[in-house]
C-alpha positions, -999 to +999 in steps of 0.1 A: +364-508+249+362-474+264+331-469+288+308-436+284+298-415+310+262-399+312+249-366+325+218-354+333+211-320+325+184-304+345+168-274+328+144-254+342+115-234+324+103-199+327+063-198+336+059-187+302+075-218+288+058-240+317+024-223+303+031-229+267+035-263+274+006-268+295+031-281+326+028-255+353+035-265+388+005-264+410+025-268+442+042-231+436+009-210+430+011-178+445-019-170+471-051-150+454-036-116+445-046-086+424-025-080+394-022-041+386-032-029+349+002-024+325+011-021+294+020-051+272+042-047+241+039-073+215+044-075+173+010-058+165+017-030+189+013-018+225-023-032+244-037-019+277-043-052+300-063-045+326-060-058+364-070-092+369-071-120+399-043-147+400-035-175+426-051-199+447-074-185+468-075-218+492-035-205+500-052-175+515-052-138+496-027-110+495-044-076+499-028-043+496-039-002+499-022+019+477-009+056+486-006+086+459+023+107+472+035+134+460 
């Protein structure tokens, strides 16, 4: 009788795919941060998203000034 051997395959999901499936990991939030406006691209065409607040803001908060050069 020949013995098997067994592998374990660790695969790791995107944030998307951690999202979809309701599984994200709490322990790697971001601290409270502004996310800029942009453009998102999908089947039914191209949508304006405005800015929004992500993270945990008991991690603390990232702020930032913005410069127009020229």
């Amino acid at each position: 009788m020949v013995s098997g051997e067994h592998y374990r395959v660790a695969i790791k999901l995107s944030r998307v795919q951690q999202r979809r499936l309701g599984t994200t990991d709490t322990q790697n939030t971001t601290r409270l941060h502004t996310v800029r406006g942009h453009f998102k691209i999908r089947k039914t065409g191209i949508f304006w998203w405005p800015h929004f607040m992500r993270g945990d803001p008991q991690k603390g908060a990232i702020t930032k000034d913005y410069t127009v050069v020229k």
